[in-house]
C-alpha positions as CSV (number, residue, x, y, z in Angstrom):
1,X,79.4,175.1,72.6
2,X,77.3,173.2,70.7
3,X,74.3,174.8,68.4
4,X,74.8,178.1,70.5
5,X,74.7,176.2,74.1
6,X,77.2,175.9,76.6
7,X,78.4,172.4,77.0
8,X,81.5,172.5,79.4
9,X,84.0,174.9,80.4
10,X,87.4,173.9,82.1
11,X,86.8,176.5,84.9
12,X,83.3,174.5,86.5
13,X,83.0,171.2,84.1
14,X,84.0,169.3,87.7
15,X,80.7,169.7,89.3
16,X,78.6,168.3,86.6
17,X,80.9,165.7,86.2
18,X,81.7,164.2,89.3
19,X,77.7,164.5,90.2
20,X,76.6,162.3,87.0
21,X,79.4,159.5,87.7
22,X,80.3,159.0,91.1
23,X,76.6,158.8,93.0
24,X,76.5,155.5,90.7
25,X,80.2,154.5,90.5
26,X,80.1,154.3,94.3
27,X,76.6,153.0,94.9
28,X,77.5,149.9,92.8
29,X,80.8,149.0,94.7
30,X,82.7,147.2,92.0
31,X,82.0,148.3,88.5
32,X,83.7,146.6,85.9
33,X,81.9,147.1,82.8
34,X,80.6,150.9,82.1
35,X,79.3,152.5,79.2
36,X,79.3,156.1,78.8
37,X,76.8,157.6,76.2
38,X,77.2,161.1,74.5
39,X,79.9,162.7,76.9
40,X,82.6,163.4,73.8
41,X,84.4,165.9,76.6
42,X,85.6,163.2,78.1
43,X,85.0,164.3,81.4
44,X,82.6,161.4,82.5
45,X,85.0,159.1,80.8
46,X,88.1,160.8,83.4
47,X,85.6,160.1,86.2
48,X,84.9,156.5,85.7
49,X,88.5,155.5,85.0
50,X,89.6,156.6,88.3
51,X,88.1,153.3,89.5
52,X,89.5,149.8,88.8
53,X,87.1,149.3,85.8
54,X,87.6,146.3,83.3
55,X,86.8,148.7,80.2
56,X,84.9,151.9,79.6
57,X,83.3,152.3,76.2
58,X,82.3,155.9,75.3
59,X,79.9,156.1,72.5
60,X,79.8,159.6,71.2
61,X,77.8,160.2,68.0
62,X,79.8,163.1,66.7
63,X,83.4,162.6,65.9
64,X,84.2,166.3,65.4
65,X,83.5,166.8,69.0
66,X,85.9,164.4,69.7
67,X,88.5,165.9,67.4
68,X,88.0,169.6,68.9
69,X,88.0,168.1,72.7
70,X,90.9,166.2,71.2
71,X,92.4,169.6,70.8
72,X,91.4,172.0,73.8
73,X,90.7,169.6,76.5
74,X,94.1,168.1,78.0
75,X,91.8,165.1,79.6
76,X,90.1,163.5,76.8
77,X,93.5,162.5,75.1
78,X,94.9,161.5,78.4
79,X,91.7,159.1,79.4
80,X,91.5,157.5,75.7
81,X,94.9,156.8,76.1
82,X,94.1,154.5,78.8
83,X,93.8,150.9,78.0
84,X,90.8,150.6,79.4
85,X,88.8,153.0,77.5
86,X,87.2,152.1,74.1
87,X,85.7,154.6,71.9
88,X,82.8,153.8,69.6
89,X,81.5,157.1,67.0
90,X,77.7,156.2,66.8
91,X,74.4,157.0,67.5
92,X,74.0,155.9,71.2
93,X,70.2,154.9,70.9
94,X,71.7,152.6,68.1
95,X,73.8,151.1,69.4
96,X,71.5,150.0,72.6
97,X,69.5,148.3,70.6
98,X,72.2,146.6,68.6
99,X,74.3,145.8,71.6
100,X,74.1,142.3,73.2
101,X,76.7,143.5,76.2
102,X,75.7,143.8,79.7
103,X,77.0,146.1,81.7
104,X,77.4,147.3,85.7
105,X,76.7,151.2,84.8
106,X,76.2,153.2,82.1
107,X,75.6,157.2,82.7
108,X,73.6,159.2,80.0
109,X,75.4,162.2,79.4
110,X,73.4,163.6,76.5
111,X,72.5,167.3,75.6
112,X,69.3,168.6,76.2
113,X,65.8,167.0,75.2
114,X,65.7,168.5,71.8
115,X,66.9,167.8,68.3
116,X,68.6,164.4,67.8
117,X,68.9,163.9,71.9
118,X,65.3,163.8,71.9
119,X,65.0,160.1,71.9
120,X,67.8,159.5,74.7
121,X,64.9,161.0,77.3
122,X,62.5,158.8,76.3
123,X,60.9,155.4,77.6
124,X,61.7,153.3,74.9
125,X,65.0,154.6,75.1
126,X,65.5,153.4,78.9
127,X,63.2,150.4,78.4
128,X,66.5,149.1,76.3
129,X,69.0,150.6,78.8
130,X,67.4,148.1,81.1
131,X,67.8,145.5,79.6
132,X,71.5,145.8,78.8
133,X,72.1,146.3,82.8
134,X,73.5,143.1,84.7
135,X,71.2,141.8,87.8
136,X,73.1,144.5,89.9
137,X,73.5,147.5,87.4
138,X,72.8,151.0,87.7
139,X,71.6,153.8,85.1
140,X,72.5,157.4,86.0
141,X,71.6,160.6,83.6
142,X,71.6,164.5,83.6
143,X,67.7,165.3,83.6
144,X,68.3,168.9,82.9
145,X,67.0,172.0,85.2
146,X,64.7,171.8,87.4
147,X,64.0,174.9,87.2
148,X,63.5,175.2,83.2
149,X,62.6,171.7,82.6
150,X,60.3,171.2,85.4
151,X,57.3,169.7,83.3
152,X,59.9,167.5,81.2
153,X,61.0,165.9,84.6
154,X,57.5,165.1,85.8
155,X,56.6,163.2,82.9
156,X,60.1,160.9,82.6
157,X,59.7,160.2,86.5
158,X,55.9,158.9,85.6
159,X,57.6,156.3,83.9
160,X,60.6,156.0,85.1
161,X,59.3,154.7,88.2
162,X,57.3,151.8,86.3
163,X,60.5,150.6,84.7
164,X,63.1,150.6,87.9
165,X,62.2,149.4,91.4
166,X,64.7,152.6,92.6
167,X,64.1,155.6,90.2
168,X,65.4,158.8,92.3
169,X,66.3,162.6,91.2
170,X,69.1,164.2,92.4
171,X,70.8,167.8,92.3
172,X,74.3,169.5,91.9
173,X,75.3,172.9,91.3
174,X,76.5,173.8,87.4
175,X,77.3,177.6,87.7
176,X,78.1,177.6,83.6
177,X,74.3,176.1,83.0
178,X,70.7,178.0,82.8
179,X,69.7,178.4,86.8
180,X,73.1,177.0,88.2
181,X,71.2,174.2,89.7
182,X,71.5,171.0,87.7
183,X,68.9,167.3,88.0
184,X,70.4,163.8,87.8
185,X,68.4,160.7,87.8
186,X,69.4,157.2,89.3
187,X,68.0,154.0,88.5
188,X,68.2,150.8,89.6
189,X,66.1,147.4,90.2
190,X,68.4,146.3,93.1
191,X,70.7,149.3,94.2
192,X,69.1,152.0,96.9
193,X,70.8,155.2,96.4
194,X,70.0,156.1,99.6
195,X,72.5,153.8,101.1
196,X,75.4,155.7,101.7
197,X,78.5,154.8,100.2
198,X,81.0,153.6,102.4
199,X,83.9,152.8,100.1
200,X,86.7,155.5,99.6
201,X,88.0,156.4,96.0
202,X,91.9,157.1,96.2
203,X,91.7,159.8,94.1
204,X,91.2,163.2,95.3
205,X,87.6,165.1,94.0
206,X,86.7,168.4,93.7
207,X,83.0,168.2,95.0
208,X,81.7,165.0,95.2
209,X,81.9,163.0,98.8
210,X,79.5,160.7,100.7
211,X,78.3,164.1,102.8
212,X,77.7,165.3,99.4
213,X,76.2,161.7,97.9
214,X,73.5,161.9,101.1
215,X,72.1,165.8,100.7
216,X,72.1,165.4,96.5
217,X,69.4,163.2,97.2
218,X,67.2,165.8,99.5
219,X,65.3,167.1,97.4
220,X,63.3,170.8,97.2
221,X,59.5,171.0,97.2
222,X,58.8,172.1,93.8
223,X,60.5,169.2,92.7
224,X,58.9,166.7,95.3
């Protein structure tokens, strides 16, 4: 928990994230570069080294969430461990705006809207994610609920939609979170994520599969 809130739990943390990385992961087709930011659980860092990635760098602003994670979840020492993986402890808007690396993905898994996440919801916030994208690259970031954060969503898709050509919501199921219902949004200048993946990932999932992928996509009317 984090200032009160449920973050993850080990019993459900699969569903949230395996729906935040693998709609992009597979949509891109051969992601080498991928930058994770927030996500000090290490559970979208577990995802996104399942796939033949040249490096993953997690930037995670708090260190002592990586020390307790460190302690009580068996997959974030397991996934640092790898190679691959590259932790950075600092602020994440920071460190778009001082970064000159490109990459194929990078997935947003901040907290909610509020506080010091605030500004990693914001336009000026994904006007810089864009630019550190390669030609090909995909964005994908939990929006929040669409059923608390309804008016939130409506005003990021305004201009969401001016900055990517392919700016789409998308939903999951998060039993541990407020409604059980989670948003996700993808975005892209060249990448429809409507096109079904047809690539298979060797590793076996809990929730996520292109049946999955397709319907994640259909979206209710109150969010239409």
């Amino acid at each position: 928990m984090l200032d009160g809130l449920v973050q993850t739990t080990t019993k459900d943390e699969f569903f949230y994230h395996e729906m935040l990385v693998h709609p992009a992961m597979m949509s891109h087709g051969r992601p080498k570069d991928v930058l994770i930011i927030g996500g000090g659980d290490g559970g979208a860092l577990r995802e996104v080294l399942l796939y033949p990635v040249k490096q993953a760098t997690l930037v995670e602003i708090d260190d002592q969430v990586i020390g307790a994670c460190k302690k009580y979840l068996p997959w974030l020492g397991a996934a640092l461990r790898d190679r691959r993986a590259r932790l950075e402890i600092a602020d994440g808007n920071r460190f778009i705006r001082e970064s000159s690396q490109k990459f194929d993905v990078i997935l947003v898994d901040s907290s909610d809207p509020v506080g010091p996440s605030l500004i990693l919801h914001q336009r000026e916030f994904y006007a810089r994610l864009k630019d550190r994208l390669k030609p090909d690259g995909i964005v994908a970031a939990q929006a929040g609920s669409p059923l608390y954060h309804l008016d939130h969503l409506q005003k990021k898709m305004a201009f969401l939609r001016r900055l990517f050509k392919y700016a789409s919501f998308y939903l999951g199921p998060a039993p541990t979170y407020p409604g059980g219902l989670w948003s996700y949004v993808f975005l892209s200048d060249k990448i429809n994520p409507l096109r079904v993946p047809k690539r298979k990932l060797r590793a076996r999932l809990r929730y996520y599969n292109p049946d999955i992928h397709r319907a994640a996509f259909a979206l209710p009317e109150f969010l239409k």
